[in-house]
LOZA-157099 format. One record per atom (N, C-alpha, C, CB): chain; atom name; x negated, y, z negated. Coordinates in steps of 0.2 Angstrom, whole numbers, plus 2048, in hexadecimal, padded with zeros to 3 digits. Atoms other than C-alpha are relative to their C-alpha. Glycine has a CB too. Layout:
! residues N
<"A"; "CA"; <X; Y; Z>>
...
END
This chain:
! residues 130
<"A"; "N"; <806; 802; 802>>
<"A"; "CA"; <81E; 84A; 7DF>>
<"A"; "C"; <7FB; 801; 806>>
<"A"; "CB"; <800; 7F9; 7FD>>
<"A"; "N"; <804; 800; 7FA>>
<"A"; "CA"; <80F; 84D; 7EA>>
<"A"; "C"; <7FC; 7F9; 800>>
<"A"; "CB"; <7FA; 807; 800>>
<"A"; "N"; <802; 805; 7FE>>
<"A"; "CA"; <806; 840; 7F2>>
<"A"; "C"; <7FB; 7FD; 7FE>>
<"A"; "CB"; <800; 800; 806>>
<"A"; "N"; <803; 801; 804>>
<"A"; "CA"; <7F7; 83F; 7E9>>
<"A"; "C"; <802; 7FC; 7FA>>
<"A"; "CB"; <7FD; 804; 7FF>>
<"A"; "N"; <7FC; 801; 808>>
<"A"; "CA"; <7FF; 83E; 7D9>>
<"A"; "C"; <805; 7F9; 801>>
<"A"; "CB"; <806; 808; 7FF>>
<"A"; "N"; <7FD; 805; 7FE>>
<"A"; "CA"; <80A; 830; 7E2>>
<"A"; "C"; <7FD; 7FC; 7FE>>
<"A"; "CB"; <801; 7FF; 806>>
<"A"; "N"; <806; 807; 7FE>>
<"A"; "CA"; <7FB; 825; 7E7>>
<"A"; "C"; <7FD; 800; 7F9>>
<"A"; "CB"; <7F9; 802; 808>>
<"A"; "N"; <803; 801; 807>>
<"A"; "CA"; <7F5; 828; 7D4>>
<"A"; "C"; <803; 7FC; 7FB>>
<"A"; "CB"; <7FE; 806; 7FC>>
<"A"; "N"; <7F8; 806; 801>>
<"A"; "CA"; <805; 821; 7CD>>
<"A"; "C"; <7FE; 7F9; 802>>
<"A"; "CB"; <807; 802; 806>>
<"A"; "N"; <801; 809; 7FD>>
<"A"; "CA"; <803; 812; 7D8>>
<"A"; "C"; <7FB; 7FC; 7FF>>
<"A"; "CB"; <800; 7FF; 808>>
<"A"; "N"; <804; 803; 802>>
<"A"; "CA"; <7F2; 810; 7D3>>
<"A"; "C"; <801; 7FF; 7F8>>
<"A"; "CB"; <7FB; 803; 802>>
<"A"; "N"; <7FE; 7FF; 808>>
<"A"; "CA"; <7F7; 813; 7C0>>
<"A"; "C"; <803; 7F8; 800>>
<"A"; "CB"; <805; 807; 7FE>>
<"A"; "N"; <7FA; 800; 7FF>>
<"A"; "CA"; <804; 807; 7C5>>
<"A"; "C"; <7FF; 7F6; 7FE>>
<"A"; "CB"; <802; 803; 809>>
<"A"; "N"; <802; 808; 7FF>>
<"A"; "CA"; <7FA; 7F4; 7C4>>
<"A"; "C"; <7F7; 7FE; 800>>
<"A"; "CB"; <804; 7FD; 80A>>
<"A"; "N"; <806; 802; 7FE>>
<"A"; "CA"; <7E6; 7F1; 7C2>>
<"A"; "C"; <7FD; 7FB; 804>>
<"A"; "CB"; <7FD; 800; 7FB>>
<"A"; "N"; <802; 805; 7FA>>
<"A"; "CA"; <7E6; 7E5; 7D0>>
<"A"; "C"; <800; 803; 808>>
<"A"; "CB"; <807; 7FA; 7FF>>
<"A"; "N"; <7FD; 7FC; 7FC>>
<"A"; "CA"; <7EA; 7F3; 7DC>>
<"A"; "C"; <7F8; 803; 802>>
<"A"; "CB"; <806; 806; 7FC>>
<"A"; "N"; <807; 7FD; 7FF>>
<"A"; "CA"; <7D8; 7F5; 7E3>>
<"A"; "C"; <7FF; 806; 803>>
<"A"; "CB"; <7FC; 7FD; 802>>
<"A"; "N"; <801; 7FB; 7FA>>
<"A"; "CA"; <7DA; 803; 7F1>>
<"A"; "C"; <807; 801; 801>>
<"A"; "CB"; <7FC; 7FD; 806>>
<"A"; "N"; <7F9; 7FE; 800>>
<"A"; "CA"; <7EA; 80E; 7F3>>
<"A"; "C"; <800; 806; 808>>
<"A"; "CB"; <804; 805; 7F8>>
<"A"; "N"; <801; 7FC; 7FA>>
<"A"; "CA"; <7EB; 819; 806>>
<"A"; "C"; <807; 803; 802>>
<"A"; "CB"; <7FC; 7FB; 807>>
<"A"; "N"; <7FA; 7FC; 7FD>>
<"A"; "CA"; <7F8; 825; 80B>>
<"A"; "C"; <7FE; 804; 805>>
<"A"; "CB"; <804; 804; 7FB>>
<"A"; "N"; <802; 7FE; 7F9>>
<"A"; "CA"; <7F9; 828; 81D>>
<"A"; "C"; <808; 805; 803>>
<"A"; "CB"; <7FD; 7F8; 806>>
<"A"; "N"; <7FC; 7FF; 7FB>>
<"A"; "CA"; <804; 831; 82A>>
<"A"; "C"; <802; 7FA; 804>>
<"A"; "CB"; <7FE; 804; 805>>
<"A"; "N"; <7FB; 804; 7FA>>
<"A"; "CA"; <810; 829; 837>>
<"A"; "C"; <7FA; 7FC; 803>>
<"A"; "CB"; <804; 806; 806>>
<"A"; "N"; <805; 801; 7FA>>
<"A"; "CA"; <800; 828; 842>>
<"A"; "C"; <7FC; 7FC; 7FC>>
<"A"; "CB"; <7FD; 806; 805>>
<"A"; "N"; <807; 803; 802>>
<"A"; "CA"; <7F3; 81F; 835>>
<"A"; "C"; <7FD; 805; 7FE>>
<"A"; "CB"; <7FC; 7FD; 805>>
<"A"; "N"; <806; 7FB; 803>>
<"A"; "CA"; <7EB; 82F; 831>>
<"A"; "C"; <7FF; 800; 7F8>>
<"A"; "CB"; <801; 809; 803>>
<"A"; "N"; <800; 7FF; 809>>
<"A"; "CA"; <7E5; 82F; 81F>>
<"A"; "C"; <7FF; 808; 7FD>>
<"A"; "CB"; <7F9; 7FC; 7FB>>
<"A"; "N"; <7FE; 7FB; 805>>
<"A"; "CA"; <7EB; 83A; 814>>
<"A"; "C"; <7FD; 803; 7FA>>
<"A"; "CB"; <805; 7FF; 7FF>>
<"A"; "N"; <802; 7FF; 805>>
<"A"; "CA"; <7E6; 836; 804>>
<"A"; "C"; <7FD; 7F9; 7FE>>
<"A"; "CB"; <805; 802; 7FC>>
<"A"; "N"; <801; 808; 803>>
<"A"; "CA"; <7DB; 826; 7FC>>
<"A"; "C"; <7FF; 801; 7FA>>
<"A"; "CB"; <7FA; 7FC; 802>>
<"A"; "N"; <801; 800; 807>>
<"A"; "CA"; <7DA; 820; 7EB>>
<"A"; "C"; <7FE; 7FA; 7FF>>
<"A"; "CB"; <805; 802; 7FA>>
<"A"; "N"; <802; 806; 800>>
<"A"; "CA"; <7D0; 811; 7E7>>
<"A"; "C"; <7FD; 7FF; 7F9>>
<"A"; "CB"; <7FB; 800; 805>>
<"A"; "N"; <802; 801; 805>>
<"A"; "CA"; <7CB; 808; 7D8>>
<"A"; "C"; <7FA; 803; 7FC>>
<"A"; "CB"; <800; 7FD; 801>>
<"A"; "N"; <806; 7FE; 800>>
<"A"; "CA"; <7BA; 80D; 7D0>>
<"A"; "C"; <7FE; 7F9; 7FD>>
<"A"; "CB"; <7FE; 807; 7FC>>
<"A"; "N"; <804; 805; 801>>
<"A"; "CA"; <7AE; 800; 7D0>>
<"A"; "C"; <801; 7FC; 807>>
<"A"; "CB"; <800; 7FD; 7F8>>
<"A"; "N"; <7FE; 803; 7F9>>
<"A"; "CA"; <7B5; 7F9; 7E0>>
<"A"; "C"; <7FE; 801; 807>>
<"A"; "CB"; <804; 802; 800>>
<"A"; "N"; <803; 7FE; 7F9>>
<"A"; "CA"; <7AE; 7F6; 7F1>>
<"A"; "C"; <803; 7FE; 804>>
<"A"; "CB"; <7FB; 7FE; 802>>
<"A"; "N"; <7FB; 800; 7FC>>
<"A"; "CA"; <7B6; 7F8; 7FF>>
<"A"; "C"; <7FC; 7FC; 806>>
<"A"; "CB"; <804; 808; 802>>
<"A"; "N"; <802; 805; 7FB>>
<"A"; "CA"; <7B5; 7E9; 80C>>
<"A"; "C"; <7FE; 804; 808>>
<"A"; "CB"; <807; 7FB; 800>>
<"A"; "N"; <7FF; 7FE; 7F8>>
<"A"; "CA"; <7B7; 7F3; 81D>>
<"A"; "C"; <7FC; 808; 7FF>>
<"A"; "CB"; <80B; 801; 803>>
<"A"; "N"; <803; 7F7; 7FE>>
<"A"; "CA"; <7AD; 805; 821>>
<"A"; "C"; <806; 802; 802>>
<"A"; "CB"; <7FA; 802; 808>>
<"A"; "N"; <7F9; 7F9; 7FC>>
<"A"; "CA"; <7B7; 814; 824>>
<"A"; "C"; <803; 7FF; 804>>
<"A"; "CB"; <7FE; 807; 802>>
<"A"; "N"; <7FE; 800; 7F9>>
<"A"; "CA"; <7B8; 811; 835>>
<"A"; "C"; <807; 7FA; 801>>
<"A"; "CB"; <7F8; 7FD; 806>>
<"A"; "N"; <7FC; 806; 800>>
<"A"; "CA"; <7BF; 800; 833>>
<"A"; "C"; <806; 7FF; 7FD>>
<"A"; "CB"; <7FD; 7FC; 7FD>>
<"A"; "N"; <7FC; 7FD; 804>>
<"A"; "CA"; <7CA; 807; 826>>
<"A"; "C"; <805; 802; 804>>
<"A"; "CB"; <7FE; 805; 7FC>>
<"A"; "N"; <7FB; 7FB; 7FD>>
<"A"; "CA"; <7D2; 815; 831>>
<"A"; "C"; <803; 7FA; 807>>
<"A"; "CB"; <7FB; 808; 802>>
<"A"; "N"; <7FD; 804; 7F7>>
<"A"; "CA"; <7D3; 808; 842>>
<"A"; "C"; <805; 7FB; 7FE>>
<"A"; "CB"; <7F9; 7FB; 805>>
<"A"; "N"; <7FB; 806; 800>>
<"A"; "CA"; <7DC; 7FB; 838>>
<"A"; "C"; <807; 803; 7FD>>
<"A"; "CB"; <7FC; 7F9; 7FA>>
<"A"; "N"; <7F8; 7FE; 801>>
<"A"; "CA"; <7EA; 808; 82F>>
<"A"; "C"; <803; 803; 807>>
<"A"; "CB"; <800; 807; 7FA>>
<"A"; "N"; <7FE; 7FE; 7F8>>
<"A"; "CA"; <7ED; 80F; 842>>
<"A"; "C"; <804; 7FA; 800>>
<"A"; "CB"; <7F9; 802; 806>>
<"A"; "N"; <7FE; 805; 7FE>>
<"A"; "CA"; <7F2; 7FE; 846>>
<"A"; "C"; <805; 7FE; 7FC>>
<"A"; "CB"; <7FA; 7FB; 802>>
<"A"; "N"; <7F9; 804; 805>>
<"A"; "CA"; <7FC; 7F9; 837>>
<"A"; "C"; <807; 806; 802>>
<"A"; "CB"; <7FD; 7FF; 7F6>>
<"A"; "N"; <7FA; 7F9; 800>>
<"A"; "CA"; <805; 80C; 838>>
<"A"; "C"; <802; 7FE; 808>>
<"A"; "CB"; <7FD; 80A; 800>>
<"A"; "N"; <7FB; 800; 7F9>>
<"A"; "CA"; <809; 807; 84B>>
<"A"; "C"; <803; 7F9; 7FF>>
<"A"; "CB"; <7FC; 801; 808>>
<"A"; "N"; <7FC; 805; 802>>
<"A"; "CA"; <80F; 7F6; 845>>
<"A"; "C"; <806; 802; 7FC>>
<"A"; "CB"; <7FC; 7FB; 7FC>>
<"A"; "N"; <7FB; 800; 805>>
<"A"; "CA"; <819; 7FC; 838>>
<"A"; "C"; <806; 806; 806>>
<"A"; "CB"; <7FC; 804; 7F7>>
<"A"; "N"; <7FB; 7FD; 7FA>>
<"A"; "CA"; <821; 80B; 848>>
<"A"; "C"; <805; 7F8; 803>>
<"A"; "CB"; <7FA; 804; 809>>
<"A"; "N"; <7FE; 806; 7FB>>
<"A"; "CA"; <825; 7F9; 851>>
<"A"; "C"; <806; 7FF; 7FC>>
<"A"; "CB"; <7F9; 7F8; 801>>
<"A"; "N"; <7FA; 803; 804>>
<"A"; "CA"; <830; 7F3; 843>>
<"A"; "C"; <802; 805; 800>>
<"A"; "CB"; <801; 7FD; 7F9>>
<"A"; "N"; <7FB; 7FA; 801>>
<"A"; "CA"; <838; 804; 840>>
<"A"; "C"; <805; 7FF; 807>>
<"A"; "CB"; <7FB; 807; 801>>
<"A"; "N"; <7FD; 802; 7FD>>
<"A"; "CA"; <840; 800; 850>>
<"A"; "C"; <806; 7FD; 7FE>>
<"A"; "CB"; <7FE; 7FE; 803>>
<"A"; "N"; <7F9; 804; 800>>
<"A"; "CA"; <84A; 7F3; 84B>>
<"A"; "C"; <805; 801; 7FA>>
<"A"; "CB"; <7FD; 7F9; 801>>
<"A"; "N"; <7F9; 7FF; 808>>
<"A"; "CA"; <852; 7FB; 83B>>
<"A"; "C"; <807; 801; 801>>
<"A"; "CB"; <7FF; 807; 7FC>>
<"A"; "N"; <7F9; 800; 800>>
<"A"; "CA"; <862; 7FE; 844>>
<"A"; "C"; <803; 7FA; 7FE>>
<"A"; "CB"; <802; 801; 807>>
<"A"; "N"; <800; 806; 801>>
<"A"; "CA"; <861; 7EB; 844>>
<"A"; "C"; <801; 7FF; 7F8>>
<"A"; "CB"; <7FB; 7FD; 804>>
<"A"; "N"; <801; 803; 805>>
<"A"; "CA"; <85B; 7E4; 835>>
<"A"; "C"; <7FF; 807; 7FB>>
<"A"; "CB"; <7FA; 7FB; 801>>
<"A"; "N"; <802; 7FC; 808>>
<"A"; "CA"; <858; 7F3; 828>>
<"A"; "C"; <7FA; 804; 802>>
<"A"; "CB"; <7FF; 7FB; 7F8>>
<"A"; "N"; <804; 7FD; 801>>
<"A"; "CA"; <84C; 7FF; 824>>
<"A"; "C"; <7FA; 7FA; 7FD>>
<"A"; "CB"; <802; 805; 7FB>>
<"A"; "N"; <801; 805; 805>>
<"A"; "CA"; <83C; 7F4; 820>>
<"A"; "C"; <7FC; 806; 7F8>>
<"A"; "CB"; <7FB; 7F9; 804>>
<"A"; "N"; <801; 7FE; 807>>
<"A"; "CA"; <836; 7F6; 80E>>
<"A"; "C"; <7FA; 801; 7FE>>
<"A"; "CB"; <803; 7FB; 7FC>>
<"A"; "N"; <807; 801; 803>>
<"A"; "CA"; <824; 7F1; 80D>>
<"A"; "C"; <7FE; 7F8; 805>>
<"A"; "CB"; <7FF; 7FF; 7F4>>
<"A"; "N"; <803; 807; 7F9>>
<"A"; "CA"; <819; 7E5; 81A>>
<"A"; "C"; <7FB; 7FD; 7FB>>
<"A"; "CB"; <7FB; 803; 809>>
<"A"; "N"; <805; 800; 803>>
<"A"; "CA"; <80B; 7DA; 814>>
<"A"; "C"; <7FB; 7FB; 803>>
<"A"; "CB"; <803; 7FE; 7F9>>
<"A"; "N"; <806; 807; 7FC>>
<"A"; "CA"; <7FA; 7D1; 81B>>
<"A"; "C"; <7FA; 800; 7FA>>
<"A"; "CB"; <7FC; 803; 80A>>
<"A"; "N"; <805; 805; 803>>
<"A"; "CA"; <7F3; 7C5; 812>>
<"A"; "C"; <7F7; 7FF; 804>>
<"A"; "CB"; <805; 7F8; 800>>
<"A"; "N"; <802; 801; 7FE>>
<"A"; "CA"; <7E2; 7C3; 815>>
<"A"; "C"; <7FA; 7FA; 7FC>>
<"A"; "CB"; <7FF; 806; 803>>
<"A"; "N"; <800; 805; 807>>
<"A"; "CA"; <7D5; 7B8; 80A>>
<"A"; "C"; <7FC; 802; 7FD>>
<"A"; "CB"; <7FE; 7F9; 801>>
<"A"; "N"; <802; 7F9; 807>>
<"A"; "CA"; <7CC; 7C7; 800>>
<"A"; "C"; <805; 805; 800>>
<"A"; "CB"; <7F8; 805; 803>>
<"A"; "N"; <7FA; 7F8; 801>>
<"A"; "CA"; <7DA; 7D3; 801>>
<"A"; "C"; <806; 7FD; 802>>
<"A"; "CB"; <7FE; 808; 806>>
<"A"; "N"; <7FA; 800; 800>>
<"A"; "CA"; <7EC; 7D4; 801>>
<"A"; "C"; <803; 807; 802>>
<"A"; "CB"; <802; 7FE; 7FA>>
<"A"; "N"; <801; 7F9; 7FF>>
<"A"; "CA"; <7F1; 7E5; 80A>>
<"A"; "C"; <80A; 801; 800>>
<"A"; "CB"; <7FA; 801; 80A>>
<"A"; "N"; <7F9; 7FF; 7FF>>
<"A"; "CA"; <805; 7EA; 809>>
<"A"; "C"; <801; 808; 800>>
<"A"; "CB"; <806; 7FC; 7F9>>
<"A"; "N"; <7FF; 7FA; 7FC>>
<"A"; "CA"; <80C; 7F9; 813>>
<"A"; "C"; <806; 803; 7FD>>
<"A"; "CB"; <801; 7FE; 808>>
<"A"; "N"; <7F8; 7FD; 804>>
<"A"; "CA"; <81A; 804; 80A>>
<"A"; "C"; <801; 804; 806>>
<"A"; "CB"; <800; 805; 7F8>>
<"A"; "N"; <800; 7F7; 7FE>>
<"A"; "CA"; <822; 811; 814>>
<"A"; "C"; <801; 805; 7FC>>
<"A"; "CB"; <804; 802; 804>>
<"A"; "N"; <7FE; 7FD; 806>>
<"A"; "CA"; <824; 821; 80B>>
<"A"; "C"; <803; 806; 804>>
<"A"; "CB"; <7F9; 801; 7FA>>
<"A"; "N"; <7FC; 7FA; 7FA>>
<"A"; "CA"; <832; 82C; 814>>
<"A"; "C"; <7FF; 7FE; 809>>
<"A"; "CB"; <7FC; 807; 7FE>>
<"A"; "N"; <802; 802; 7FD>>
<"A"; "CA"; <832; 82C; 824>>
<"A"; "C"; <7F8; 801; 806>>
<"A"; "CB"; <805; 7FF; 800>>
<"A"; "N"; <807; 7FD; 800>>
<"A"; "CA"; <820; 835; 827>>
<"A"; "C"; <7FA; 7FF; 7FE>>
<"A"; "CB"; <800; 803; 7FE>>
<"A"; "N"; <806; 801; 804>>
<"A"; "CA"; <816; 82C; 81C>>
<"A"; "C"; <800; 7F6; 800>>
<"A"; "CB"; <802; 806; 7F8>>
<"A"; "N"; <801; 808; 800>>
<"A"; "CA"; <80F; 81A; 819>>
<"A"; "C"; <7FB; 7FE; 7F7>>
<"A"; "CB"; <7F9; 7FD; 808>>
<"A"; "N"; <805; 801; 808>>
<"A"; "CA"; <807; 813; 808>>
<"A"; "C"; <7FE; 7FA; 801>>
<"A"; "CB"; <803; 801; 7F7>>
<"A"; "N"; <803; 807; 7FF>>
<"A"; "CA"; <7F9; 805; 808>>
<"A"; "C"; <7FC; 800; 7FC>>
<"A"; "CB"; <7FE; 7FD; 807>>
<"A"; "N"; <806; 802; 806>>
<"A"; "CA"; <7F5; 7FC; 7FA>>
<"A"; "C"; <7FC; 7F9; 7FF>>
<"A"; "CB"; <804; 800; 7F9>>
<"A"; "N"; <802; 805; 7FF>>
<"A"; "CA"; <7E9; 7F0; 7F9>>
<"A"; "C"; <7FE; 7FC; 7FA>>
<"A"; "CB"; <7FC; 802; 804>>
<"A"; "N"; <801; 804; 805>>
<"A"; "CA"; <7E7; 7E1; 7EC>>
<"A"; "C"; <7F9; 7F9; 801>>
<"A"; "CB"; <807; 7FE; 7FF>>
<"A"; "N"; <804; 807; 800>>
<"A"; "CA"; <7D8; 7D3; 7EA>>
<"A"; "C"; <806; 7FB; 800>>
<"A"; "CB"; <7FA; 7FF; 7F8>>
<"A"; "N"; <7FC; 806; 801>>
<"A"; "CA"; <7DD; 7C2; 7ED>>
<"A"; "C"; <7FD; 7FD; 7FA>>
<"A"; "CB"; <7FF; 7FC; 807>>
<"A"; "N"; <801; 802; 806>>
<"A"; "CA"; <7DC; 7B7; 7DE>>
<"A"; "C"; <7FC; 800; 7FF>>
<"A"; "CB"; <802; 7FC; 7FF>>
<"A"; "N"; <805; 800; 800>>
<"A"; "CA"; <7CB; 7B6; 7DF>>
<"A"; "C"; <7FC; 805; 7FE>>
<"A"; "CB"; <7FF; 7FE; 804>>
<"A"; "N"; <805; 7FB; 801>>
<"A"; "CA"; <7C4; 7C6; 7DF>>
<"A"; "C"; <807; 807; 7FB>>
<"A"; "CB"; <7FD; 803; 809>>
<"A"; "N"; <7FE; 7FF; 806>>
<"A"; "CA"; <7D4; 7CC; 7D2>>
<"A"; "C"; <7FD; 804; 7FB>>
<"A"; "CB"; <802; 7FC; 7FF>>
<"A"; "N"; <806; 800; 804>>
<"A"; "CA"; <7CE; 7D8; 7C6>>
<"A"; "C"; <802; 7FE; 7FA>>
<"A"; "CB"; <7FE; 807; 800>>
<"A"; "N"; <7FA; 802; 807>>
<"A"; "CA"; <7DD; 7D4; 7B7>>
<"A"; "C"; <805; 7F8; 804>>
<"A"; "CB"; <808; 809; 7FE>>
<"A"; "N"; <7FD; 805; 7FE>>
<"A"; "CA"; <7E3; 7C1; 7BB>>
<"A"; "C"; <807; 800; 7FB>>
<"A"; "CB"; <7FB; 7F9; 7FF>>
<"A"; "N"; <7F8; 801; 806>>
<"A"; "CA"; <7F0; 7C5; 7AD>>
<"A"; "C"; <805; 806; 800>>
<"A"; "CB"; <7FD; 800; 7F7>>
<"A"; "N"; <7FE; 7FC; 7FB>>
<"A"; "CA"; <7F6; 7D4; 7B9>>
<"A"; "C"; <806; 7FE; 801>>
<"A"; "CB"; <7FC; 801; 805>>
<"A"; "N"; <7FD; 802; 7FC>>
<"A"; "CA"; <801; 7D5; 7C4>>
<"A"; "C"; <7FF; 7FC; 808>>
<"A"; "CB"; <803; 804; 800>>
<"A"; "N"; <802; 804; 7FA>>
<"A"; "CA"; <801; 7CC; 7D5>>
<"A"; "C"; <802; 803; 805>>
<"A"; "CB"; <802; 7FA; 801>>
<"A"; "N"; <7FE; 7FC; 7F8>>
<"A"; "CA"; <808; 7D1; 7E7>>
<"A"; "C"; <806; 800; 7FE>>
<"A"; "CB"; <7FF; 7FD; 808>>
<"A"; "N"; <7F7; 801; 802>>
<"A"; "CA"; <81C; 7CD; 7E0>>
<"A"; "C"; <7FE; 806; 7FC>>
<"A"; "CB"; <804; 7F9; 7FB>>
<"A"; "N"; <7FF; 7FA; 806>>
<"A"; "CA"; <818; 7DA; 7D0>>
<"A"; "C"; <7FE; 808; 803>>
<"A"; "CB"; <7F9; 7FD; 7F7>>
<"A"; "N"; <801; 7FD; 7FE>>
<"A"; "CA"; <80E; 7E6; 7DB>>
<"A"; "C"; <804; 804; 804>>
<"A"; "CB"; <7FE; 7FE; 800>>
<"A"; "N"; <7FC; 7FF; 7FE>>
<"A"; "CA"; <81B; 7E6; 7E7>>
<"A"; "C"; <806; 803; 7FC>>
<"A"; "CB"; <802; 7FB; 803>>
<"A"; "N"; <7FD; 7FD; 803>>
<"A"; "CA"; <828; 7EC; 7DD>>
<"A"; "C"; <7FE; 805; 7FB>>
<"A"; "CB"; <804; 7FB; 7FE>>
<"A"; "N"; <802; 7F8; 805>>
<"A"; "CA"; <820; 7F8; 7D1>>
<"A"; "C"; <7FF; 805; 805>>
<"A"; "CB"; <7F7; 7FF; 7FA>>
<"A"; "N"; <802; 7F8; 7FB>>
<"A"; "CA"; <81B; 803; 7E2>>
<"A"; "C"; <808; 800; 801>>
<"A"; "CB"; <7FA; 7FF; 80A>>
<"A"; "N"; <7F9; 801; 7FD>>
<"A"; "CA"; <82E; 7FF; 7E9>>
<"A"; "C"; <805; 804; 7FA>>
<"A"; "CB"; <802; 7F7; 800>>
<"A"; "N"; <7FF; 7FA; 803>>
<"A"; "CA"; <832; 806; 7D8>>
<"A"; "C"; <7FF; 804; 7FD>>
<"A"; "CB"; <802; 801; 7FD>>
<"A"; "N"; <7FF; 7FB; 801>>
<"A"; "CA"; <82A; 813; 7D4>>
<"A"; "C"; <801; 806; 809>>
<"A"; "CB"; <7FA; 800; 7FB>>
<"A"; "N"; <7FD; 7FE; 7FB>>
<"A"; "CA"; <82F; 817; 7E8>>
<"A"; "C"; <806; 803; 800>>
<"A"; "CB"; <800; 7FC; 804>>
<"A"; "N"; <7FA; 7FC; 802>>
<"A"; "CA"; <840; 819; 7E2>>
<"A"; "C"; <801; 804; 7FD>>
<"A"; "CB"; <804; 7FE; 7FE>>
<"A"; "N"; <7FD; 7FA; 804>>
<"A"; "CA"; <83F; 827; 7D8>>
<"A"; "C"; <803; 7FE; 7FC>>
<"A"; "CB"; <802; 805; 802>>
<"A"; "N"; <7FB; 803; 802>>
<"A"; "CA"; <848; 81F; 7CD>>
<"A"; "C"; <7FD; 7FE; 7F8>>
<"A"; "CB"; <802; 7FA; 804>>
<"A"; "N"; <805; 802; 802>>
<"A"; "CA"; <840; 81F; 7BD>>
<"A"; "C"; <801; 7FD; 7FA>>
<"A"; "CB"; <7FC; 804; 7FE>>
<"A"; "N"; <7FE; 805; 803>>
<"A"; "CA"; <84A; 813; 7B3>>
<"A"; "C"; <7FD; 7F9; 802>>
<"A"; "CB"; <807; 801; 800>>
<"A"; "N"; <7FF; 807; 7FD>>
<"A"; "CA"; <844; 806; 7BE>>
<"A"; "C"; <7F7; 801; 803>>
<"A"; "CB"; <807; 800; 807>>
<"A"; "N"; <806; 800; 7FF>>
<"A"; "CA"; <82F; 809; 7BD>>
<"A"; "C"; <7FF; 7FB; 7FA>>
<"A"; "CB"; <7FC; 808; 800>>
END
């Protein structure tokens, strides 16, 4: 499946899901898909400086997978947004972003738990388990 087509999925995936970004290794964006009607808190600039920093966060843990495992999906809480980091292979990053309760667009949605796992499965390919 191509990566667009991914990140439309994932948006398809939960209307709570305001902003979806698939980057490289390095932060570079690849592809965005964002809700419509939706504003996005941060400028581009701000955008691009803050995935750099999370993709070289998420390198950092990569380290330690001999240790502890592959990780699975990161997440920063902030108090208008909820931002969690997937990886996707090992080349790629997906960051989806959710309102906090407050600025939710479906309170009768899913939440960061239901979110979390609908990307986690439809990540697995697996499609008994979307």
């Amino acid at each position: 499946m191509g990566l667009e087509k991914l990140l439309q999925r994932i948006m398809d995936s939960d209307p709570n899901i305001r902003h979806g970004i698939i980057t490289d290794i390095e932060g570079e964006i690849l592809h965005v898909n964002h809700r419509e009607g939706i504003t996005n808190f941060l400028s581009p600039d701000q955008t691009a400086a803050s995935l750099k920093r999370a993709a070289s966060a998420w390198k950092a843990r990569k380290q330690l997978s001999p240790k502890i495992g592959m990780g699975l999906y990161a997440v920063a809480a902030f108090e208008k947004i909820t931002r969690i980091t997937f990886p996707l292979g090992n080349e790629h990053l997906i960051f989806v972003s959710m309102g906090s309760d407050t600025v939710r667009m479906d309170l009768h949605e899913g939440g960061q738990k239901q979110i979390i796992e609908h990307v986690l499965n439809i990540l697995s390919g697996d499609p008994t388990r979307e």
